[in-house]
Backbone as a printed PyTorch tensor [residue, N CA C, xyz], in Angstrom:
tensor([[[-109.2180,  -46.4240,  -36.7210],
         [-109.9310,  -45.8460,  -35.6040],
         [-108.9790,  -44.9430,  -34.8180]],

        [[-109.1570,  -43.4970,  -34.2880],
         [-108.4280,  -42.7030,  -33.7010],
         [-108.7590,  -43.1520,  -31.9040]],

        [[-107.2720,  -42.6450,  -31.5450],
         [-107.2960,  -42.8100,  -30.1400],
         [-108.6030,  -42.5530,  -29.0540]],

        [[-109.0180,  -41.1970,  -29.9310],
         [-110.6140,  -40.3180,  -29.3730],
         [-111.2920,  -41.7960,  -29.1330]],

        [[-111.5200,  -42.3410,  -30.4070],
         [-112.7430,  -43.2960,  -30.6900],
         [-112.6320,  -44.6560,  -29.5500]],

        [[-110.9500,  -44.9930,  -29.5030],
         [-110.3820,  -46.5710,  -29.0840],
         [-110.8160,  -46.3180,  -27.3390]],

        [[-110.9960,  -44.8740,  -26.3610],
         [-110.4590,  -44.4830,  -25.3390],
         [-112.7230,  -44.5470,  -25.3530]],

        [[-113.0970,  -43.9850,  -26.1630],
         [-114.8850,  -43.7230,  -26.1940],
         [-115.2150,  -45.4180,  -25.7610]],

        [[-115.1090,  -45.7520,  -27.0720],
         [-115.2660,  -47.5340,  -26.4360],
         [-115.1380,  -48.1360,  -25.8030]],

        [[-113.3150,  -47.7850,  -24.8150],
         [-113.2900,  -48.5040,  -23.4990],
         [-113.8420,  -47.8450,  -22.6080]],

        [[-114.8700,  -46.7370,  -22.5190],
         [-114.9950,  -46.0110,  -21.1750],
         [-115.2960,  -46.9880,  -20.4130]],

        [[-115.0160,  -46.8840,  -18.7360],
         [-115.5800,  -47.5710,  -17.9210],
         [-115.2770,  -48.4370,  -18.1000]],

        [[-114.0760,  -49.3700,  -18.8980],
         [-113.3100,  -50.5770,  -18.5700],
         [-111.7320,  -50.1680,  -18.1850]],

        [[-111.2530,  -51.3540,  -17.8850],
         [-110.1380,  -51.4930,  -17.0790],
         [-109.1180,  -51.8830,  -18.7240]],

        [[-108.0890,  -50.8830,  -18.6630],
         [-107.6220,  -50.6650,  -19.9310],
         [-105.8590,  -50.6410,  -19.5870]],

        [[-104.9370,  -51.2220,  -20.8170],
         [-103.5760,  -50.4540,  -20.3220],
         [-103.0340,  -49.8200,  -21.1750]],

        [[-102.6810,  -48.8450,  -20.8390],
         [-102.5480,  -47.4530,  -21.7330],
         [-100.4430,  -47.5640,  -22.1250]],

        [[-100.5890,  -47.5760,  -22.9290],
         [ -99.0530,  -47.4940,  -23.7520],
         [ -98.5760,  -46.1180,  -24.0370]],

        [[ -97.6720,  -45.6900,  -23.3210],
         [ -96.8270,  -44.1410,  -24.0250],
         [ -96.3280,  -43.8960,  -25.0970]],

        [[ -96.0090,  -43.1300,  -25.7350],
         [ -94.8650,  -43.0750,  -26.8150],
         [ -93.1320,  -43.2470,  -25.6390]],

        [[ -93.1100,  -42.5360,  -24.5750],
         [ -92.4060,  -42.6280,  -23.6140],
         [ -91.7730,  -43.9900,  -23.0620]],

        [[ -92.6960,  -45.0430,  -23.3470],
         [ -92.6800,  -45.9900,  -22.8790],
         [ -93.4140,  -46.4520,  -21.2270]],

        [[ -93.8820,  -45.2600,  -21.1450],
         [ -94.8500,  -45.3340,  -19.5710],
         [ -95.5630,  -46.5510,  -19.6330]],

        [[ -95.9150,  -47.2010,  -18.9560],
         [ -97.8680,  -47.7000,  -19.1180],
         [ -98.7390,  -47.9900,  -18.1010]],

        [[ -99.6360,  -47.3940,  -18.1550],
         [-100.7120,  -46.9130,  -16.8870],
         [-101.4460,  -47.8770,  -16.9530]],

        [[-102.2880,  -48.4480,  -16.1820],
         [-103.5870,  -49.2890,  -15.8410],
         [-104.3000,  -48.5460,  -15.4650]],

        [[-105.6160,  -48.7710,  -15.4630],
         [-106.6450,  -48.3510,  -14.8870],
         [-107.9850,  -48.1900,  -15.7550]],

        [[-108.9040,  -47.5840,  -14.6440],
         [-110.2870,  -47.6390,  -15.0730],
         [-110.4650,  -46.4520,  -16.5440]],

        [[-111.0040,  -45.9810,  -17.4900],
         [-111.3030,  -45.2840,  -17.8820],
         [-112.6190,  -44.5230,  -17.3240]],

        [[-112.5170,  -43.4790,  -16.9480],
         [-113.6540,  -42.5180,  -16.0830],
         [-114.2400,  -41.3260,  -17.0390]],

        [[-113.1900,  -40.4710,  -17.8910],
         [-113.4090,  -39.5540,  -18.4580],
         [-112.4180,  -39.4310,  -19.6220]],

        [[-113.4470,  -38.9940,  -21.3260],
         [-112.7190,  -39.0620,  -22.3820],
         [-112.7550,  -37.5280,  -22.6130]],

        [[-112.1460,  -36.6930,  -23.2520],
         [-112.3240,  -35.3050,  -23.4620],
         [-111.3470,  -35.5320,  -25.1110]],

        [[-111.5040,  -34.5980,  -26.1910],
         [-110.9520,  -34.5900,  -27.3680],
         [-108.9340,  -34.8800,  -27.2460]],

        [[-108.7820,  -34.2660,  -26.0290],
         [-107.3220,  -34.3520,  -26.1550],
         [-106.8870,  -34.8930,  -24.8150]],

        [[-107.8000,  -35.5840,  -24.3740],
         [-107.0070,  -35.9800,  -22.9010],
         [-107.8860,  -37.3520,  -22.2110]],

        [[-107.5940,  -38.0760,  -21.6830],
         [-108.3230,  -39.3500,  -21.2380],
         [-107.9020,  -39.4910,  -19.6710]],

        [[-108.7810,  -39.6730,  -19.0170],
         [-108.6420,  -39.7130,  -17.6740],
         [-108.6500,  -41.2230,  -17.2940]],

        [[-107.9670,  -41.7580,  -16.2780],
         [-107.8230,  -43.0920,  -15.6170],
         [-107.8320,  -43.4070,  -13.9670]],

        [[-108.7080,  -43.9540,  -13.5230],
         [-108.4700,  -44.2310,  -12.4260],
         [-107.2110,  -45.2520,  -12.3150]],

        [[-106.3770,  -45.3450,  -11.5470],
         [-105.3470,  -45.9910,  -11.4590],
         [-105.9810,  -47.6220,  -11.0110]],

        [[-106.0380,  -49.0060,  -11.3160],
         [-106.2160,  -50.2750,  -10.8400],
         [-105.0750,  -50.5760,   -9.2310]],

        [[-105.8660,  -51.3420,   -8.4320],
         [-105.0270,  -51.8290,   -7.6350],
         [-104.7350,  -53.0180,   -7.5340]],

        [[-104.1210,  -53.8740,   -6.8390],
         [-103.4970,  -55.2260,   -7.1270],
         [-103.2750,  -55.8890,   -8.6290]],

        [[-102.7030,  -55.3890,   -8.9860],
         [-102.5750,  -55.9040,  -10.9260],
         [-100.8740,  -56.2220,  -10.7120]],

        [[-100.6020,  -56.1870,   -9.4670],
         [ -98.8070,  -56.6670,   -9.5310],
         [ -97.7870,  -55.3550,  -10.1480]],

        [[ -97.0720,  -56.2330,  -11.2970],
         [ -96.4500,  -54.9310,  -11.8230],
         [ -97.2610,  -54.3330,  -13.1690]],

        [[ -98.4780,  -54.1100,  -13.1210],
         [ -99.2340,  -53.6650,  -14.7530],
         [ -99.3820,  -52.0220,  -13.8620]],

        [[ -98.9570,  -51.5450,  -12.7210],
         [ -98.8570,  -50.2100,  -12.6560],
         [ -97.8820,  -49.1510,  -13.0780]],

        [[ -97.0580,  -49.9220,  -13.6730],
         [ -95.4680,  -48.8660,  -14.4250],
         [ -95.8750,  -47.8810,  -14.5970]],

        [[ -95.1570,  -46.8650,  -14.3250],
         [ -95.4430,  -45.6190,  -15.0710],
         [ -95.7140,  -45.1150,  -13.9470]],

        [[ -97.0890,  -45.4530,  -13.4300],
         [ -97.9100,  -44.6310,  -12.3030],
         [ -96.9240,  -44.0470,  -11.4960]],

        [[ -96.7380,  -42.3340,  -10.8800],
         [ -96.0760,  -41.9490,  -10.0190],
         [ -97.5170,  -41.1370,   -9.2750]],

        [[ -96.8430,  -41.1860,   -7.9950],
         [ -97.2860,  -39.8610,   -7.2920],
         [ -97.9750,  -40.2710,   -6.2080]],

        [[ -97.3600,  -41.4560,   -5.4410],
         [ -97.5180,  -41.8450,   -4.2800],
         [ -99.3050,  -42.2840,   -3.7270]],

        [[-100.0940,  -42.2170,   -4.4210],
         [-101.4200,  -42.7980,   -4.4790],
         [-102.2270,  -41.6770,   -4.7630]],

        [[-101.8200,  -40.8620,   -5.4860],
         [-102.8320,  -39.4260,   -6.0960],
         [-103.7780,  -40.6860,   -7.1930]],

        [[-105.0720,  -40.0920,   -7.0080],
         [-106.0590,  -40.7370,   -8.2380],
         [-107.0370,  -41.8520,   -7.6090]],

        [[-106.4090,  -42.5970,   -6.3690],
         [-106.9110,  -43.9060,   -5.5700],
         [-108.0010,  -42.8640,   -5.1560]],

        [[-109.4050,  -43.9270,   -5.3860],
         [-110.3570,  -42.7950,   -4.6210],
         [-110.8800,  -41.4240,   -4.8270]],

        [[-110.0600,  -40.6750,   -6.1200],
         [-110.4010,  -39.2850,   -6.2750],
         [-110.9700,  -39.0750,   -7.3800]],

        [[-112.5040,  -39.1790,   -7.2740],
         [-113.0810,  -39.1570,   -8.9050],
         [-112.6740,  -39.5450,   -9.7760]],

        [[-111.7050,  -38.3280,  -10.5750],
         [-111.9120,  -39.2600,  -12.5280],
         [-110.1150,  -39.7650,  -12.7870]],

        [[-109.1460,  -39.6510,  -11.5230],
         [-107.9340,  -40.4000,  -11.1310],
         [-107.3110,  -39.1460,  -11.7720]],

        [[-106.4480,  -39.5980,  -12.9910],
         [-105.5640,  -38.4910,  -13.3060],
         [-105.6750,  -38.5880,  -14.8330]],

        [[-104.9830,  -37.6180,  -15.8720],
         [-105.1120,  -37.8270,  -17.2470],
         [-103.9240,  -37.5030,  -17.4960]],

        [[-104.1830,  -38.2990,  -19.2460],
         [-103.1860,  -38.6960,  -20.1390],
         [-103.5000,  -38.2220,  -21.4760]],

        [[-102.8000,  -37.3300,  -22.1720],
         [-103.1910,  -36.4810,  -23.2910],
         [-102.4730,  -37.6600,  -24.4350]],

        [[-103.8710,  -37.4290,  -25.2930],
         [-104.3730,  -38.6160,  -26.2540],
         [-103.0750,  -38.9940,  -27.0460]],

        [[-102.2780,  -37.5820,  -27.1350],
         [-101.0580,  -37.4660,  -28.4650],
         [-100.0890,  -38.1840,  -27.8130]],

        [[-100.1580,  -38.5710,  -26.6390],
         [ -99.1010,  -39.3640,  -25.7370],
         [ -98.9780,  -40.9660,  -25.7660]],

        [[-100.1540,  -41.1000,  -26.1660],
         [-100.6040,  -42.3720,  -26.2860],
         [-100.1850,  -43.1270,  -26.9610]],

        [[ -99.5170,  -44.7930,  -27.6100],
         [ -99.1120,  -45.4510,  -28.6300],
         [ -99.9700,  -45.9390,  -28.6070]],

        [[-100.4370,  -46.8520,  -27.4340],
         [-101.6740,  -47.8940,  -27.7680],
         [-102.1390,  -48.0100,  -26.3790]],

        [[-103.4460,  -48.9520,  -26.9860],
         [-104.3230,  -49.0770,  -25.7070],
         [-105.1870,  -50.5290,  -25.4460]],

        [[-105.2200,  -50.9880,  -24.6520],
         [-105.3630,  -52.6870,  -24.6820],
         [-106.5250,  -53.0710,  -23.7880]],

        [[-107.6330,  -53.5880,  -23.6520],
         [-108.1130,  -53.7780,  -22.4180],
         [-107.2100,  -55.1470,  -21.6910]],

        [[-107.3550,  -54.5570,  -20.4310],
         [-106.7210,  -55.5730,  -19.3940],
         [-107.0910,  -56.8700,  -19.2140]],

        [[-108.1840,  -56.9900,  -19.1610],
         [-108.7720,  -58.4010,  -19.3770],
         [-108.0170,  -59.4640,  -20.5820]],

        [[-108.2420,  -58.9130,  -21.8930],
         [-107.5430,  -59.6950,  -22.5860],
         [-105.5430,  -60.3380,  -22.4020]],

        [[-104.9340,  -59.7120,  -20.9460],
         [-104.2410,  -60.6980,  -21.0220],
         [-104.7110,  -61.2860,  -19.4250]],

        [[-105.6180,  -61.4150,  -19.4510],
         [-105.6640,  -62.0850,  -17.8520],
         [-106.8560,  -63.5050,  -18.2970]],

        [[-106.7250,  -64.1410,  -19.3620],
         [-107.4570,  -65.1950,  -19.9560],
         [-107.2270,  -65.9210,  -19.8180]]])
């Protein structure tokens, strides 16, 4: 299954997104586009916000910020470690 497909399925869940970088973002999935996936950033998740910079850009602002698909290693929903 391609990233396109893994990012379609979680829309609208609470997901954590893995870099090749080693970043990793939390948040809502809001918007999928062929090369880019948008995330609302999660709040209170402790430290599952790594990565996130930019002083609270995305809290509150429609589709948060995006992450181009080729950037991506993996992608997890959040729930499955909060069981």
């Amino acid at each position: 299954m391609s990233m396109y497909d893994q990012c379609c399925n979680h829309h609208g869940k609470t997901v954590r997104i893995t870099c090749h970088n080693g970043r990793v973002h939390v948040g809502r999935i809001t918007r999928v586009e062929r090369d880019m996936v948008w995330i609302q950033p999660a709040g209170g998740l402790g430290g599952f916000g790594l990565g996130f910079f930019g002083g609270g850009f995305g809290f509150g602002f429609g589709t948060g910020f995006g992450i181009a698909l080729g950037a991506i290693a993996g992608i997890a929903l959040v729930s499955a470690f909060f069981w």
